[in-house]
N, CA, C and O atoms as a Tripos MOL2 file, in Angstrom:
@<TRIPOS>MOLECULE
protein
  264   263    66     0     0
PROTEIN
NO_CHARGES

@<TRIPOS>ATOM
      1 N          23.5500 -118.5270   23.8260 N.3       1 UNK1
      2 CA         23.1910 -119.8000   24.4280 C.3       1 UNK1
      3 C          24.4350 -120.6470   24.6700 C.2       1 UNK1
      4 O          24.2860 -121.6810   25.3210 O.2       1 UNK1
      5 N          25.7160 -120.3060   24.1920 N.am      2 UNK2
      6 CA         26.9600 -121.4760   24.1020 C.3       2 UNK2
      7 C          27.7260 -120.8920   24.8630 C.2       2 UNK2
      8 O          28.8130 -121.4250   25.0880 O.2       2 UNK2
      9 N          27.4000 -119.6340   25.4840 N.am      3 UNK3
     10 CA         28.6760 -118.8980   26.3390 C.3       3 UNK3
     11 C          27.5210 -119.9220   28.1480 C.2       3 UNK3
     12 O          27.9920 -120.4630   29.1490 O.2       3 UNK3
     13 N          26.2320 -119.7460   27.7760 N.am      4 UNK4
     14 CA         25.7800 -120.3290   29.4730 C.3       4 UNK4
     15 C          25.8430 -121.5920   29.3420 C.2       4 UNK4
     16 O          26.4090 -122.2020   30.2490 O.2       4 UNK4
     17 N          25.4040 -122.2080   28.4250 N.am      5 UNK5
     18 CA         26.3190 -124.0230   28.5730 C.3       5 UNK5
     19 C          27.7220 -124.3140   28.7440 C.2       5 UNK5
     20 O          28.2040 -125.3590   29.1820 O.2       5 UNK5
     21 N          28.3310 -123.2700   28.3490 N.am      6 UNK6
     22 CA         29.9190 -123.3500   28.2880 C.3       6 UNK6
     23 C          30.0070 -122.6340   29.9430 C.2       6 UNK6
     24 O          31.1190 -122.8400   30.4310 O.2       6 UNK6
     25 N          29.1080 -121.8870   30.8270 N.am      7 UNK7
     26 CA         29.5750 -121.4010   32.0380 C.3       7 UNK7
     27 C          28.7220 -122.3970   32.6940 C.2       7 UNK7
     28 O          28.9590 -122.3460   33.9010 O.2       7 UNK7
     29 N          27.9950 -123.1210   32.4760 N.am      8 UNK8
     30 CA         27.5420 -124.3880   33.4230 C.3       8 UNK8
     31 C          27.9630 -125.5170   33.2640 C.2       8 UNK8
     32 O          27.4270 -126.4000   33.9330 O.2       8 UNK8
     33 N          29.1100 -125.8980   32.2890 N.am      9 UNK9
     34 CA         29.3930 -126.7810   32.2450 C.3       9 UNK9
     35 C          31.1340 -126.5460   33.0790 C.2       9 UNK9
     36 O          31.6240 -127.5100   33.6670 O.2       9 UNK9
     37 N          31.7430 -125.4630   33.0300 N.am     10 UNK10
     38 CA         32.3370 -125.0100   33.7480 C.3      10 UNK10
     39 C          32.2460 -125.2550   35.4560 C.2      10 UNK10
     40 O          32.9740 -125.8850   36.2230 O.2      10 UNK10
     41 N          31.2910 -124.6380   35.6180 N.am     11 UNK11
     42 CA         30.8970 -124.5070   37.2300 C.3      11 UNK11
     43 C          29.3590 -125.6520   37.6010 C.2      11 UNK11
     44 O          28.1330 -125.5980   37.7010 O.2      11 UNK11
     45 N          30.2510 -126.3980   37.6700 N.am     12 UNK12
     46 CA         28.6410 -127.5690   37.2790 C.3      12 UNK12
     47 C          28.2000 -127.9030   38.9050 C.2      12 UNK12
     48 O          27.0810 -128.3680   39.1250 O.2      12 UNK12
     49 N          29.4350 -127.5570   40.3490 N.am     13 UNK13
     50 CA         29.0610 -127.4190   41.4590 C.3      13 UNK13
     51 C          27.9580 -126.4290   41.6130 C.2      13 UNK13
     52 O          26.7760 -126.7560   41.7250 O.2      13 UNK13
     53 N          28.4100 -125.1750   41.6140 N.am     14 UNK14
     54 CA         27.4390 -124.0510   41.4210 C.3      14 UNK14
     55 C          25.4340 -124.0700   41.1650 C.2      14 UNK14
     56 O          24.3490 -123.7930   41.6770 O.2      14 UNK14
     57 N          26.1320 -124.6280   39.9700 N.am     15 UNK15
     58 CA         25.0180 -124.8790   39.3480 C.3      15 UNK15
     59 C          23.4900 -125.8560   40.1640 C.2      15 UNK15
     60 O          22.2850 -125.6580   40.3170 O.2      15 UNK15
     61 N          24.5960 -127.0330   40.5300 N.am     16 UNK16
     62 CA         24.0820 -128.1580   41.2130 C.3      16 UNK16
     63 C          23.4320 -127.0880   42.4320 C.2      16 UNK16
     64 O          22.2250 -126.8560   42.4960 O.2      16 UNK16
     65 N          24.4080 -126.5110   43.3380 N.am     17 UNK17
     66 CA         24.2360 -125.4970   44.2940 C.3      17 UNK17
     67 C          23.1040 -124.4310   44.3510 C.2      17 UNK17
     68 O          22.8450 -123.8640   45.4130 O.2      17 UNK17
     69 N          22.4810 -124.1830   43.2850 N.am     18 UNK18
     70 CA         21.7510 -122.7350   43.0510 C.3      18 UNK18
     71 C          20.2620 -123.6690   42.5270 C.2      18 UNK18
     72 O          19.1140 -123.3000   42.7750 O.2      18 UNK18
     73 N          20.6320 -124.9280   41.7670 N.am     19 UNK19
     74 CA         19.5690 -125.5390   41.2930 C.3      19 UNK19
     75 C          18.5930 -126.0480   43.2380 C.2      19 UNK19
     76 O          17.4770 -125.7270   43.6470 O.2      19 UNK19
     77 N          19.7500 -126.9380   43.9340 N.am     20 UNK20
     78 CA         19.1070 -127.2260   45.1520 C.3      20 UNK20
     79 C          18.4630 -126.2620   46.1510 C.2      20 UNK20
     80 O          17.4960 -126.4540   46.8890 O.2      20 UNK20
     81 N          19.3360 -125.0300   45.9770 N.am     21 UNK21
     82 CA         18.9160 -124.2850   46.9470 C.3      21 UNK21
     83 C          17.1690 -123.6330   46.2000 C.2      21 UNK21
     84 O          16.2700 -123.1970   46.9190 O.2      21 UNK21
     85 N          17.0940 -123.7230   44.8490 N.am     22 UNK22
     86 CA         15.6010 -123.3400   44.4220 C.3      22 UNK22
     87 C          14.6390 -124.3020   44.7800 C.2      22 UNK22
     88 O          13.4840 -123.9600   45.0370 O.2      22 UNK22
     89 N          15.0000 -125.4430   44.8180 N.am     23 UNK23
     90 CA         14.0250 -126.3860   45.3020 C.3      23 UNK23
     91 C          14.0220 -126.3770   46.4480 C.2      23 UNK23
     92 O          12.8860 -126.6050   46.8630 O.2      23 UNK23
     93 N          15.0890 -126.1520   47.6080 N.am     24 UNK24
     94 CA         14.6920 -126.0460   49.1620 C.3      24 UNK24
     95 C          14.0350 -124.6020   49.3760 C.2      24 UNK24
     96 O          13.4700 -124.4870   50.4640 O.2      24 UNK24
     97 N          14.0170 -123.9780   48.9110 N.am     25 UNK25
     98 CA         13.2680 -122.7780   48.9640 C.3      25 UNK25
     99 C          11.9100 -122.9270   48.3400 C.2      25 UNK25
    100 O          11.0280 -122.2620   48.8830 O.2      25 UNK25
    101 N          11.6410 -123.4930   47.5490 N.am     26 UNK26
    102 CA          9.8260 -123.9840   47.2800 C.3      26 UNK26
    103 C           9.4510 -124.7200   48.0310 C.2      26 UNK26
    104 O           8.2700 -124.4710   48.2720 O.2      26 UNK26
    105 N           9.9640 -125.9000   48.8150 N.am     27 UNK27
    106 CA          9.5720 -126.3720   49.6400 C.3      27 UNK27
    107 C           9.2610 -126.2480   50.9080 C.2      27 UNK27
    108 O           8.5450 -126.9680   51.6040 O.2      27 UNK27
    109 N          10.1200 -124.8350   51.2900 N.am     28 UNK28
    110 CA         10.1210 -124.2880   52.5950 C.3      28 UNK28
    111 C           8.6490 -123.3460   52.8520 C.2      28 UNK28
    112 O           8.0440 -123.2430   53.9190 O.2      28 UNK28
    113 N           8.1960 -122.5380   51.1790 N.am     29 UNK29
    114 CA          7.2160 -122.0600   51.4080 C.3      29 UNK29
    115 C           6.0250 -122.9890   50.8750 C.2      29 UNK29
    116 O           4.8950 -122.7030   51.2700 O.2      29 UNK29
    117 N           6.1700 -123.9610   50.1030 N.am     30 UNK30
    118 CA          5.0360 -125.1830   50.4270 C.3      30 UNK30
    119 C           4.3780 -125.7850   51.7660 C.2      30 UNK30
    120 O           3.1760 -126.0350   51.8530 O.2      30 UNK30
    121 N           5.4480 -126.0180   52.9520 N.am     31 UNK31
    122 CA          5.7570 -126.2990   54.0110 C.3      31 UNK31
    123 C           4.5230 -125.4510   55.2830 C.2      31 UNK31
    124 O           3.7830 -125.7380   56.2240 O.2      31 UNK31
    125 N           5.1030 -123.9980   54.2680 N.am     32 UNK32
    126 CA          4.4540 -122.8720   55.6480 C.3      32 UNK32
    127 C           2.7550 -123.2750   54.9020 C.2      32 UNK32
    128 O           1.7710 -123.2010   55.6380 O.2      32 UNK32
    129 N           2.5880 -123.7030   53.3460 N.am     33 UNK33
    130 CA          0.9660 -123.3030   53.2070 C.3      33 UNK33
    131 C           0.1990 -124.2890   54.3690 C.2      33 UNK33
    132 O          -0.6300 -124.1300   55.2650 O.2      33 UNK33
    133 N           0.9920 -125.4010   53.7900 N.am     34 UNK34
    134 CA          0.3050 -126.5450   54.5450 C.3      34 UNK34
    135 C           0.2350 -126.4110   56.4760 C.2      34 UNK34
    136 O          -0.7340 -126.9110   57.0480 O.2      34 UNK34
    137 N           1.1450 -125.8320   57.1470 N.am     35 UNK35
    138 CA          1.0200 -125.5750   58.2520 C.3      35 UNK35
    139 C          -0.0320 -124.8020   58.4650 C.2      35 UNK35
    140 O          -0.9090 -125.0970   59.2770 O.2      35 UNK35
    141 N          -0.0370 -123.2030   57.3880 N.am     36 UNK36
    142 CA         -1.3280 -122.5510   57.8910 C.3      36 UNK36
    143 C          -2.4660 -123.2310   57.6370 C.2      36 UNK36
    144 O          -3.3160 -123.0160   58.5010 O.2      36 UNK36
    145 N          -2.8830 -124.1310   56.5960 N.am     37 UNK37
    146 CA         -3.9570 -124.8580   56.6650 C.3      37 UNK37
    147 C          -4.6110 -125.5650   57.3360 C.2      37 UNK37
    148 O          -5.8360 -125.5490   57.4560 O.2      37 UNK37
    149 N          -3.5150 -126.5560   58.0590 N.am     38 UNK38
    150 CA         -3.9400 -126.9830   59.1930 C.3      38 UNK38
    151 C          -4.0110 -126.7220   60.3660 C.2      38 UNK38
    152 O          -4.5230 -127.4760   61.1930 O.2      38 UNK38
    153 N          -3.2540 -125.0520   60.7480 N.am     39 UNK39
    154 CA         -4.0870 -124.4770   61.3080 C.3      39 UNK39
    155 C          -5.4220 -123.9870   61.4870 C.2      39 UNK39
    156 O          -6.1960 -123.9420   62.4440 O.2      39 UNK39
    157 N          -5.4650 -123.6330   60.2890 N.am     40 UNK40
    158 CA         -7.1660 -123.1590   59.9350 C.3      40 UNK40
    159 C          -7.8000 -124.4980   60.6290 C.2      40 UNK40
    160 O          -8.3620 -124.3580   61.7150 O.2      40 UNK40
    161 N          -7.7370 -125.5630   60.1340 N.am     41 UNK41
    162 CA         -8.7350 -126.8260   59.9700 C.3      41 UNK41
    163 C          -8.5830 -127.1540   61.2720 C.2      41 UNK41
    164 O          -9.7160 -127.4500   61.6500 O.2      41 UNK41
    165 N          -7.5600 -127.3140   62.4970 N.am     42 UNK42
    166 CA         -7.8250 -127.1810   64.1010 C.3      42 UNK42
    167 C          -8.5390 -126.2650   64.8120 C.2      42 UNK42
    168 O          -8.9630 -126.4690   65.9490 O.2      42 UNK42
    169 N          -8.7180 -125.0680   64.0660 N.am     43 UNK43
    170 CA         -9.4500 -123.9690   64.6160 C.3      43 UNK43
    171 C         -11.2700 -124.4900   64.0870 C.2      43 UNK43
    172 O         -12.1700 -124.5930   64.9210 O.2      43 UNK43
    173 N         -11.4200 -124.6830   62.9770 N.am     44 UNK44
    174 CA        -12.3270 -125.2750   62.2400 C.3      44 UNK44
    175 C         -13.2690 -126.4720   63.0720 C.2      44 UNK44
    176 O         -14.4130 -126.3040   63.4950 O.2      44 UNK44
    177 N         -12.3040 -127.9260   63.1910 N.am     45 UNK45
    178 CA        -12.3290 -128.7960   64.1400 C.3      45 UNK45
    179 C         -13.0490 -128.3930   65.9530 C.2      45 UNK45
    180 O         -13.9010 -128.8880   66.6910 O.2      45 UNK45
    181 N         -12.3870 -127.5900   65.9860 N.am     46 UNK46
    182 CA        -12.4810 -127.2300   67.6860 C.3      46 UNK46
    183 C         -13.4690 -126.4890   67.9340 C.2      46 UNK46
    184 O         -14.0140 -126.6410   69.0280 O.2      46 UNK46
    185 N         -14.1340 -125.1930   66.7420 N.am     47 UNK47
    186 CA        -15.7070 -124.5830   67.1380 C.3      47 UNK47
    187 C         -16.3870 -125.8280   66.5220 C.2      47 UNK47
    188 O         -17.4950 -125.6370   67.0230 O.2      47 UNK47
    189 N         -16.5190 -126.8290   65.8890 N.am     48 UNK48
    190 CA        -17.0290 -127.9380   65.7680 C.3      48 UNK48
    191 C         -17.2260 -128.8920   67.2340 C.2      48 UNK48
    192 O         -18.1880 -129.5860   67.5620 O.2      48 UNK48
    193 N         -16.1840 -128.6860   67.8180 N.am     49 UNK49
    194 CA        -16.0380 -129.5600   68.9240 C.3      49 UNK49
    195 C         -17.3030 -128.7610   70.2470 C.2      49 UNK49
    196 O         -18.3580 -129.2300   70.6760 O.2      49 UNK49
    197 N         -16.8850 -127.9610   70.4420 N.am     50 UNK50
    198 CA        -17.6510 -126.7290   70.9990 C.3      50 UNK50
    199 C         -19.1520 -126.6730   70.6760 C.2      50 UNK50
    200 O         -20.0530 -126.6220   71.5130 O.2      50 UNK50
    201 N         -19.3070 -126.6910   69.1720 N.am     51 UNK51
    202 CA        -21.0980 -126.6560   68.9680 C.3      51 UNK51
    203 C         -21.3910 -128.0620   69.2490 C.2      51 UNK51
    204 O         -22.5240 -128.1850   69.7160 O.2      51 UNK51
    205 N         -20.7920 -129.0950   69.1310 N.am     52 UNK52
    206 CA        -21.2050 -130.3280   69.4220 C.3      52 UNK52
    207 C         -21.5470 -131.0020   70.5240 C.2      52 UNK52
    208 O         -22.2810 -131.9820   70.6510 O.2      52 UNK52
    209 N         -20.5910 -130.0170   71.7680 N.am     53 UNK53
    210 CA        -20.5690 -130.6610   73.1410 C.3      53 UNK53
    211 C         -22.0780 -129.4980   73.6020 C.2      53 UNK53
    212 O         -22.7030 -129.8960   74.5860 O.2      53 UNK53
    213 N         -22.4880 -128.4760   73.0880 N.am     54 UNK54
    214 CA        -23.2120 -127.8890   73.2810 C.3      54 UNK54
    215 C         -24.8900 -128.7770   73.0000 C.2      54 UNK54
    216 O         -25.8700 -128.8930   73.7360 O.2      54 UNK54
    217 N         -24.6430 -129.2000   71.8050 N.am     55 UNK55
    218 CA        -25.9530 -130.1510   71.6010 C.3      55 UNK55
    219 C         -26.2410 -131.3080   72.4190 C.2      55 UNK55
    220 O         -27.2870 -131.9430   72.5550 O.2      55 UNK55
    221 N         -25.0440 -131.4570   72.9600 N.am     56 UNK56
    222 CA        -24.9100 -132.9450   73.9160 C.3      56 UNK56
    223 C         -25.4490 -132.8980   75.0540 C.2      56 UNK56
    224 O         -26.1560 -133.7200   75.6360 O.2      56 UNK56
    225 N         -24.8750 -131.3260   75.5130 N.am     57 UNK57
    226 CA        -25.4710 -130.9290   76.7460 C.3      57 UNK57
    227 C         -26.6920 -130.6450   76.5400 C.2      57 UNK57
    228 O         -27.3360 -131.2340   77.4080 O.2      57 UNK57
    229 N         -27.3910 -130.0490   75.8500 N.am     58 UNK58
    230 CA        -28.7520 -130.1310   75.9870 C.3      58 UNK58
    231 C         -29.6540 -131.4620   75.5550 C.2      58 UNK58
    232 O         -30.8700 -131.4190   75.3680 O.2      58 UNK58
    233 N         -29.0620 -132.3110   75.4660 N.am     59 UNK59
    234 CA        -29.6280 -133.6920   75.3150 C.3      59 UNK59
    235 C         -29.8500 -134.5970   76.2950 C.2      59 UNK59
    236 O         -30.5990 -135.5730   76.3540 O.2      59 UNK59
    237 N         -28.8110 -133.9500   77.3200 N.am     60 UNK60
    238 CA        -28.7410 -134.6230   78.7990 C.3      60 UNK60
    239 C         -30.4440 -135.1610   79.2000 C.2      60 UNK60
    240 O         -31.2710 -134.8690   78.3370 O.2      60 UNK60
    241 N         -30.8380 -135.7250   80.1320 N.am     61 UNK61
    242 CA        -32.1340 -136.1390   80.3650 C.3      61 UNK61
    243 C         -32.3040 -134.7950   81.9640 C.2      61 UNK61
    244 O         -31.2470 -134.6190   82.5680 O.2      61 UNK61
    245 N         -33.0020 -134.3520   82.2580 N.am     62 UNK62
    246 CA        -32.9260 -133.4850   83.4150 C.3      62 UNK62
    247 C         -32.2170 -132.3040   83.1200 C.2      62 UNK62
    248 O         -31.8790 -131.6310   84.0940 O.2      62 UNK62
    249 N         -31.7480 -131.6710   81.3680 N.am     63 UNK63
    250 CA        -31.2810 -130.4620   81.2810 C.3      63 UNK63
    251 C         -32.2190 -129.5550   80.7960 C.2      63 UNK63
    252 O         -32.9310 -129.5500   79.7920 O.2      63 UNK63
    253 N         -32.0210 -128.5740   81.9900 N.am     64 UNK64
    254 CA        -32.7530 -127.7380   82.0390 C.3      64 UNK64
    255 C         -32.7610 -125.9480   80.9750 C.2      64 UNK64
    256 O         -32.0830 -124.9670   81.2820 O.2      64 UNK64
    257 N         -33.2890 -125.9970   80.3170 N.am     65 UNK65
    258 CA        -33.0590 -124.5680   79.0280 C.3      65 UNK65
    259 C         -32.8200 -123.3980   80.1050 C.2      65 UNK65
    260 O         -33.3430 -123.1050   81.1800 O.2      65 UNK65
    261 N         -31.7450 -122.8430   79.2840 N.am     66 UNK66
    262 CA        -31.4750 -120.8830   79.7300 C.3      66 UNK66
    263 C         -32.1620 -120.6550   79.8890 C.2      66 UNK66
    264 O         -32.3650 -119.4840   80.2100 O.2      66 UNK66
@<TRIPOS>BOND
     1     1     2 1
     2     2     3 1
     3     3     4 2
     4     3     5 am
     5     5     6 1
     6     6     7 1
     7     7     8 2
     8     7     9 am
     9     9    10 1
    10    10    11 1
    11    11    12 2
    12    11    13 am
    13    13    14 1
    14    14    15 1
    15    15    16 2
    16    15    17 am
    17    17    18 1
    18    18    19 1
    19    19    20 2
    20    19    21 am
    21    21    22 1
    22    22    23 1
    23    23    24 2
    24    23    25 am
    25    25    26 1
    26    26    27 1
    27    27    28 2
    28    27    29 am
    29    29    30 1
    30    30    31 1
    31    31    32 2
    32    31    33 am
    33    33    34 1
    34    34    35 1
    35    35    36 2
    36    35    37 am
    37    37    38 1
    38    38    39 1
    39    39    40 2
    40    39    41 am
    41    41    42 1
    42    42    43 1
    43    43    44 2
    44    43    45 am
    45    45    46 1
    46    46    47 1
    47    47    48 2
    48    47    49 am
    49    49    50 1
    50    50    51 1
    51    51    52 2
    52    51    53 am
    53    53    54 1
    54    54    55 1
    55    55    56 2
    56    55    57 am
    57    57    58 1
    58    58    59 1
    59    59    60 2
    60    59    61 am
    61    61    62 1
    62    62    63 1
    63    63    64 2
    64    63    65 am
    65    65    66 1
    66    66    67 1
    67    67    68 2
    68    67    69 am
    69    69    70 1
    70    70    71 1
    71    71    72 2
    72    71    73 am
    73    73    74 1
    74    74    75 1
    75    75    76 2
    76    75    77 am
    77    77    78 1
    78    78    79 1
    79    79    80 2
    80    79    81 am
    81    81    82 1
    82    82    83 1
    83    83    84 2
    84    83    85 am
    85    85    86 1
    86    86    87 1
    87    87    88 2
    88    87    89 am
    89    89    90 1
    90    90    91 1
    91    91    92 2
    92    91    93 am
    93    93    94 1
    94    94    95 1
    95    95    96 2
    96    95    97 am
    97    97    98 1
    98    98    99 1
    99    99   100 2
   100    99   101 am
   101   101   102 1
   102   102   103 1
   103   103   104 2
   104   103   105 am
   105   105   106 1
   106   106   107 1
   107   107   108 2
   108   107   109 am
   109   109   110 1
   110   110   111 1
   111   111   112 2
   112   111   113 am
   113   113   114 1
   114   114   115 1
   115   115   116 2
   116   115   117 am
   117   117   118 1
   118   118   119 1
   119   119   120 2
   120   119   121 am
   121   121   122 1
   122   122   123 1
   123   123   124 2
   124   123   125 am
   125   125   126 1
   126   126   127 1
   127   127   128 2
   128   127   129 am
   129   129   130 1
   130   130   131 1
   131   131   132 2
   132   131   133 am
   133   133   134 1
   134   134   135 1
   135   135   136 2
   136   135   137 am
   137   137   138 1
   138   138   139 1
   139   139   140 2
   140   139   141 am
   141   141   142 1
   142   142   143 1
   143   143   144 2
   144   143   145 am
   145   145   146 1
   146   146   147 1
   147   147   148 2
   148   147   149 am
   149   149   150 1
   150   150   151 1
   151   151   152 2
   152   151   153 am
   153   153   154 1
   154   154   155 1
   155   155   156 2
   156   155   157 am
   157   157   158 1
   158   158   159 1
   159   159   160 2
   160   159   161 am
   161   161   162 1
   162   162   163 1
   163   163   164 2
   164   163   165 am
   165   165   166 1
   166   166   167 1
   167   167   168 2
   168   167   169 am
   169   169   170 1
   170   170   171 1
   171   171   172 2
   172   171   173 am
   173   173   174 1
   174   174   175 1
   175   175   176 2
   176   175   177 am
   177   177   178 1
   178   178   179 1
   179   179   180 2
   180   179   181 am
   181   181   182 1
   182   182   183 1
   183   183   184 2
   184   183   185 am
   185   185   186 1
   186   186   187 1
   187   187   188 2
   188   187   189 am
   189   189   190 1
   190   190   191 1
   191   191   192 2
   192   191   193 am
   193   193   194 1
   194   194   195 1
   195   195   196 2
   196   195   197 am
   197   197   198 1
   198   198   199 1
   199   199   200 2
   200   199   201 am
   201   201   202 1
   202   202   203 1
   203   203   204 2
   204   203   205 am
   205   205   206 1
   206   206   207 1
   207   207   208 2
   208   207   209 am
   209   209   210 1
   210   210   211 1
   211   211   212 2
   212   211   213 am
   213   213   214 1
   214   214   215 1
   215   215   216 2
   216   215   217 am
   217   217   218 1
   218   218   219 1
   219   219   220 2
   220   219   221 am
   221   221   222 1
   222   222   223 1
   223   223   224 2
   224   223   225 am
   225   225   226 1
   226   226   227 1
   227   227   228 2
   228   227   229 am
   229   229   230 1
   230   230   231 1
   231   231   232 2
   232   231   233 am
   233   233   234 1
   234   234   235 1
   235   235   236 2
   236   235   237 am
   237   237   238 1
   238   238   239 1
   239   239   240 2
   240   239   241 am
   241   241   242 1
   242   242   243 1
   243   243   244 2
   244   243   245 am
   245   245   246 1
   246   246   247 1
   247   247   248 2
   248   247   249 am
   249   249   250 1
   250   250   251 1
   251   251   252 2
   252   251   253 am
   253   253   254 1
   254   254   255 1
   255   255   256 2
   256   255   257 am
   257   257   258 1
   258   258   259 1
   259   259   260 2
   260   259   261 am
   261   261   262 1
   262   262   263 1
   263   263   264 2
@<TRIPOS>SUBSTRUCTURE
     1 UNK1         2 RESIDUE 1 A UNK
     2 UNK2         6 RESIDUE 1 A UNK
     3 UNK3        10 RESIDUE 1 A UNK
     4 UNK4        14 RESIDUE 1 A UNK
     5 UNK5        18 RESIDUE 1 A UNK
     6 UNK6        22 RESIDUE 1 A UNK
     7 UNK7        26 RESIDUE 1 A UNK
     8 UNK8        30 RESIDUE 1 A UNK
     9 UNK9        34 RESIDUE 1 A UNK
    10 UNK10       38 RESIDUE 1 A UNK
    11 UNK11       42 RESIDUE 1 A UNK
    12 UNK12       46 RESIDUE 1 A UNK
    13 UNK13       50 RESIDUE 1 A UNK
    14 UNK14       54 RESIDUE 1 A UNK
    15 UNK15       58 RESIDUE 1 A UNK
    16 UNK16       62 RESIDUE 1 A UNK
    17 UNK17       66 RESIDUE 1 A UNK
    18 UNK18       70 RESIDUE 1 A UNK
    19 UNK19       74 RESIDUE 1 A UNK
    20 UNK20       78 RESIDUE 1 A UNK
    21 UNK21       82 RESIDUE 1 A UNK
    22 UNK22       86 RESIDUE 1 A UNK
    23 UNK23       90 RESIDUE 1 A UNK
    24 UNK24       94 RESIDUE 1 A UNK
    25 UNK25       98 RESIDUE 1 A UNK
    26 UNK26      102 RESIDUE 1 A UNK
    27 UNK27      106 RESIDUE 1 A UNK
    28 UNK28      110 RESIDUE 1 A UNK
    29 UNK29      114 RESIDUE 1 A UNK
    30 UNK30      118 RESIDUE 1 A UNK
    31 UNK31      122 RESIDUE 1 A UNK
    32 UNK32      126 RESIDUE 1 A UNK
    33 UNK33      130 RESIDUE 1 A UNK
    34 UNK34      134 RESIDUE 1 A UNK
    35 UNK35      138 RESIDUE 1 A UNK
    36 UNK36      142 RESIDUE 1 A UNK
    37 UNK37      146 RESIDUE 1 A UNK
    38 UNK38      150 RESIDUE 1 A UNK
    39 UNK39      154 RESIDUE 1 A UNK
    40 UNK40      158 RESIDUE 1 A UNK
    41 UNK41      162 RESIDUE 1 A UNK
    42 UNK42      166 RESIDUE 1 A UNK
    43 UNK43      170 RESIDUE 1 A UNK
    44 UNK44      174 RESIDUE 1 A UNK
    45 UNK45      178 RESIDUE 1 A UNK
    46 UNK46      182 RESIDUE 1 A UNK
    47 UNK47      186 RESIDUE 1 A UNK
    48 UNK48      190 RESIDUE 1 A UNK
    49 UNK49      194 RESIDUE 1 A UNK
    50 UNK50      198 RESIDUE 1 A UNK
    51 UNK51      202 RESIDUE 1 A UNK
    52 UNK52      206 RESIDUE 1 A UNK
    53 UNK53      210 RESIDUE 1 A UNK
    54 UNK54      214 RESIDUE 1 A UNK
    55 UNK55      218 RESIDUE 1 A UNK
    56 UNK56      222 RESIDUE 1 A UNK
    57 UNK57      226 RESIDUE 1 A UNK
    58 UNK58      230 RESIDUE 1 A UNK
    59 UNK59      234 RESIDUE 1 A UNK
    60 UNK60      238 RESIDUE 1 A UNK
    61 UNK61      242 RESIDUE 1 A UNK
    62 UNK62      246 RESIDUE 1 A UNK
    63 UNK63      250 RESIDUE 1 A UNK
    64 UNK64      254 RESIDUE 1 A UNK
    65 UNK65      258 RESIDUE 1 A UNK
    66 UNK66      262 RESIDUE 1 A UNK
């Protein structure tokens, strides 16, 4: 344990260096969950949009059934 406190206290750039780059790397794949999610939830949204304009249209006054 006194030889890696004694090599991080040494190289304390490094350290700083390897510590940031682990946190920009969790964040990068935090980043992608949340993108695919809200992909999902626009795809989600939009057959929503679709069954909705469908009920609308048949609500019209003078619409006539398939």
């Amino acid at each position: 344990m006194h030889a890696l406190a004694n090599w991080v206290s040494q190289n304390r750039l490094v350290t700083i260096l390897l510590f940031a780059y682990l946190l920009l790397s969790g964040l990068v794949v935090e980043q992608g969950r949340i993108i695919e999610n809200q992909r999902t939830l626009i795809h989600e949204l939009f057959g929503d949009r679709l069954a909705l304009n469908a009920v609308r249209k048949q609500a019209l006054p003078g619409h006539r059934a398939n």
